[in-house]
C-alpha positions, 0 to 999 in steps of 0.5 A: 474732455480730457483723456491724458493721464496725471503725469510723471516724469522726470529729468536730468539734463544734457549738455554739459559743465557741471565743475566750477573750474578756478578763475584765480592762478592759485585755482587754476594751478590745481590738480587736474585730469583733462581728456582730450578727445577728437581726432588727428589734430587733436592726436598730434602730427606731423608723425606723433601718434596717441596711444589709440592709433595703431600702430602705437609707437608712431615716431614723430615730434612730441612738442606737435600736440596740444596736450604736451603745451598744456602740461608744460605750461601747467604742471599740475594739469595732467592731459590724457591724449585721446585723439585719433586720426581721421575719426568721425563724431560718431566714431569719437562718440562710439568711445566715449566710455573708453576714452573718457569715462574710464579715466574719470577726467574733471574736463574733457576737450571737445574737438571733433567733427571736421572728419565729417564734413570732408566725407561729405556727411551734413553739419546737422550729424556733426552737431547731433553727435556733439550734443550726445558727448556733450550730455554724456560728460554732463551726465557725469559731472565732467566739464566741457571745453567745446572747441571750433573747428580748424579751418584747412586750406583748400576747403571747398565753398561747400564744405566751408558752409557746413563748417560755419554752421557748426562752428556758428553752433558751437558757439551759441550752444556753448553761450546758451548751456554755459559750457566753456567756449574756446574758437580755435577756428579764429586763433589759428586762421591765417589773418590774410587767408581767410579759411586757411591755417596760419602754423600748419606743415600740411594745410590740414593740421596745426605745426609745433607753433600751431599747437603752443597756440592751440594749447593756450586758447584751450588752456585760457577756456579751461581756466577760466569761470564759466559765467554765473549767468549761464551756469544752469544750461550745462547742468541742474544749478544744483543735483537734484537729492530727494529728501529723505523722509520721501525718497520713492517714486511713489513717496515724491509723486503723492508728497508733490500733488497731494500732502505739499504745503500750498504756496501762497500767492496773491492772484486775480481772476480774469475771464477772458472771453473766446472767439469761439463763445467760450471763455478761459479763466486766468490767475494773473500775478501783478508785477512791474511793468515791462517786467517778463510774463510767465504763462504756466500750465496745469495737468490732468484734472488740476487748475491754476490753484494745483501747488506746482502752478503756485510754487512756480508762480511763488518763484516769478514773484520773487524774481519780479516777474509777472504770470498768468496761469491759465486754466483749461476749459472746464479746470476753473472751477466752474464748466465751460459753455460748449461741449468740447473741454480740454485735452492733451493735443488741445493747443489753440487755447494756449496759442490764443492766449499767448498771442493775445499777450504780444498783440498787447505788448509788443516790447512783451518777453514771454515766458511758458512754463507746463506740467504734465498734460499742460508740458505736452499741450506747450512742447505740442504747441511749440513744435507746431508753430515752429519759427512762426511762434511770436517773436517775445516768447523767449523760452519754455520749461515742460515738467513731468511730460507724458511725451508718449501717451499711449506709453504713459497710459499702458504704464498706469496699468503697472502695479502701484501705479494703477492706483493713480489711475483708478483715482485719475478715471474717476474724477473724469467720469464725475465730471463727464457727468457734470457736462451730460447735464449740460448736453445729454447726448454728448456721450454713451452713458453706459460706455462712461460708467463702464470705463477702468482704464485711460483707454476705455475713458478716451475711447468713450469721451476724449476721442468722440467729444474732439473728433478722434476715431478711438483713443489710439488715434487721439494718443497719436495725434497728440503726443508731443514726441513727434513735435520734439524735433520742430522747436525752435525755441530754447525748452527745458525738459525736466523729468526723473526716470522713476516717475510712475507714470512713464518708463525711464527708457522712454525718455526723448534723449536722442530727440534732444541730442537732434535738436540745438534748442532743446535741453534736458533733465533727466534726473534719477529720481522725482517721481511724478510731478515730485522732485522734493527735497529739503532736510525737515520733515514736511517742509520741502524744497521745491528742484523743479520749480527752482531750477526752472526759472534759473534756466527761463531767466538764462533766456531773457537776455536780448 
């Protein structure tokens, strides 16, 4: 039975590049105010200070920094120097605001991190810090050129490997969130020394020459158009706007679920037989063959039919794709044979499911997609699997996640909310009902008829019908924030701040900004499960579901 809650959350995502800079000279010539934020090398040496060092007035060459190339090459481009010497990516990320928002830039370099590796910190803090300062310029509509970093003469074997991984990170990070990519590791080694500086006085920093040569690899990444393909990873493909004849939370959340026109998709109904004597009901959508398979997930009390599953199934076959939507045990429309049901940590079904479709294709490309109690059984069940899930599940989208159960239900005791509520617990005691017909002895009666709240429902049928001590064991087993940091699959989250069901400060932002393989849209508003927009009354424009498949299709590449 499941015990989760009809969820709401949303989303704005991370990672970086929202401008379209210009592919043509005449483009690229146009005005533009660039940060460049890092540390010593970007600041400039041997003796030129930026601004922030202290003391200020460092007397030294002012050709030796890359900033002064830049602008000397491209007159219309104004380049704010931003480095300081011997700082961290924690420090530079600490002055984010100062050194970068206050000048309200339209593209930031990003050159930072080498600071750690020579005091010893591990490449996993380099690149944590990284993904923050590239979500915060995101987040801002500023875009990101993420450079490598300089090799230096004398770098230990150790060390050397920390680097590689960073750099190796950067790299794939900026191909898979389509931030512009500039490898000063490669342009500025020695090309018979490997790991040493080809232009350097010092063996630590770039000299006059270095610098030109930095300032035009940093000035080609800036110039150039990030790629068509990869736009959506550095940012939503287009901001999310509510539409105006339902721009509240609540107004999103009951447009999205209740008063949305239903898609219509032409699907068959499969009965796939468990090895458990149970059985799941599947919708398939046909498509070519060798064409990719969504798997698309449902929520609390909803089913394949739910108008989310069907938009987004709409979306897969106008991209040519074909998709399974599978309804959890009891959700189809007729009750499952044995007594337990479904529930928000419940994850074998959905791995069985996906199995199943690599074992019978193996040249198969997998695609998962979930809302709301079904975003938390994927995160939950990408998280487990880890490295070990099946090599064709290429990527995956979580929609309105309730990634904090026991937060998600405390926050449906909240005003308006509770309304959702109300109705949510009421439906889960009629069909409780439905199954002691089938099982008298499955639950207390008299607990289930007395049940107001999500935890006096899970207390008295989640946790006992799947083996929980209570409700708040359930909700800690299940929760799919503890299984953020063990994905290793590229995963979209999509959740807005204003959804009913889950406070905006919750959100997993420093889950994301840990871990490389997970992306995120966090927007403003959606509501829950919402995110419409559209100009005429009643006819709305699904965000999610469209912004989705653009980051899935990012994914299929080989």
């Amino acid at each position: 039975m499941v015990a989760m809650r009809q969820e709401c959350i949303a989303g704005v995502f991370i990672a970086a590049g929202a401008l379209c800079c210009a592919g043509s000279a005449a483009q690229a010539e146009r005005a533009l105010t660039i940060v460049a934020l890092g540390d010593s090398t970007t600041a400039g040496t041997p003796g030129f200070r930026s601004p922030l060092e202290s003391p200020p007035d460092g007397s030294g060459d002012e050709r030796s920094q890359y900033a002064y190339w830049i602008m000397q090459a491209h007159p219309g481009w104004r380049v704010i120097n931003q480095g300081v010497n011997a700082q961290r990516s924690d420090q530079i990320l600490a002055r984010f605001d100062s050194s970068v928002t206050r000048h309200r830039p339209d593209v930031v370099v990003v050159l930072a991190g080498v600071n750690d590796l020579y005091q010893g910190y591990p490449a996993e803090r380099v690149v944590r810090n990284l993904k923050e300062i590239y979500r915060r310029a995101a987040a801002q509509r500023i875009r990101v050129v993420a450079c490598t970093l300089l090799p230096y003469n004398g770098i230990s074997p150790e060390a050397q490997a920390r680097m590689a991984q960073v750099n190796a990170w950067i790299r794939s990070f900026s191909a898979e969130s389509g931030l512009a990519f500039c490898d000063l590791f490669h342009a500025l080694e020695h090309p018979q020394r490997p790991w040493a500086l080809a232009s350097t006085p010092d063996g630590l920093h770039p000299d006059v020459a270095g610098y030109r040569k930095m300032a035009e690899v940093i000035a080609a990444a800036i110039g150039a158009e990030p790629p068509a393909s990869v736009t959506h990873a550095a940012g939503p493909t287009q901001p999310f706007r509510p539409a105006w004849w339902c721009a509240g939370p609540h107004a999103q959340t009951i447009w999205g679920s209740v008063l949305r026109p239903v898609p219509r998709v032409p699907v068959r109904r499969e009965r796939w037989e468990t090895p458990d004597g149970d059985f799941l009901d599947l919708d398939q959508l046909d498509g070519p063959a060798g064409s990719p398979v969504l798997v698309v997930l449902h929520g609390l009390e909803g089913s394949s039919r739910s108008k989310q599953v069907l938009g987004l199934l709409r979306e897969a076959r106008r991209a040519g794709w074909r998709a399974v939507a599978l309804n959890f045990r009891s959700c189809s429309g007729q009750m499952n044979r044995l007594r337990r049901s479904y529930h928000a940590g419940e994850t074998s079904d959905l791995g069985w499911v996906i199995d199943r479709l690599a074992q019978e294709d193996p040249a198969a490309r997998i695609l998962c997609a979930g809302f709301s109690l079904g975003g938390n059984v994927l995160l939950k069940y990408l998280g487990e699997r880890g490295e070990t899930a099946p090599l064709q599940l290429r990527a995956a989208v979580a929609i309105s996640t309730p990634f904090d159960l026991a937060a998600s239900a405390r926050g449906l005791e909240k005003g308006f909310s509770r309304r959702y509520r109300r109705r949510i617990v009421a439906g889960l005691q009629r069909k409780t009902l439905q199954k002691v017909r089938q099982y008298p002895d499955l639950v207390d009666r008299s607990k289930l008829r007395a049940a107001r709240t999500l935890e006096q429902f899970d207390d008295a049928v989640t946790a006992p019908v799947h083996g929980f001590r209570n409700a708040e064991e359930y909700w800690a087993a299940s929760s799919s924030l503890q299984f953020l940091p063990r994905i290793r699959r590229p995963t979209l989250l999509i959740n807005a701040r204003d959804d009913p069901f889950l406070p905006g400060d919750l959100l997993p932002v420093r889950e994301v900004a840990a871990n490389p393989h997970l992306h995120a849209l966090f927007t403003d508003h959606g509501g829950h499960m919402g995110f419409l927009s559209g100009v005429l009354p009643g006819l709305p424009a699904a965000w999610s579901e469209s912004e989705a498949l653009t980051f899935l299709k990012l994914h299929l590449r080989d």
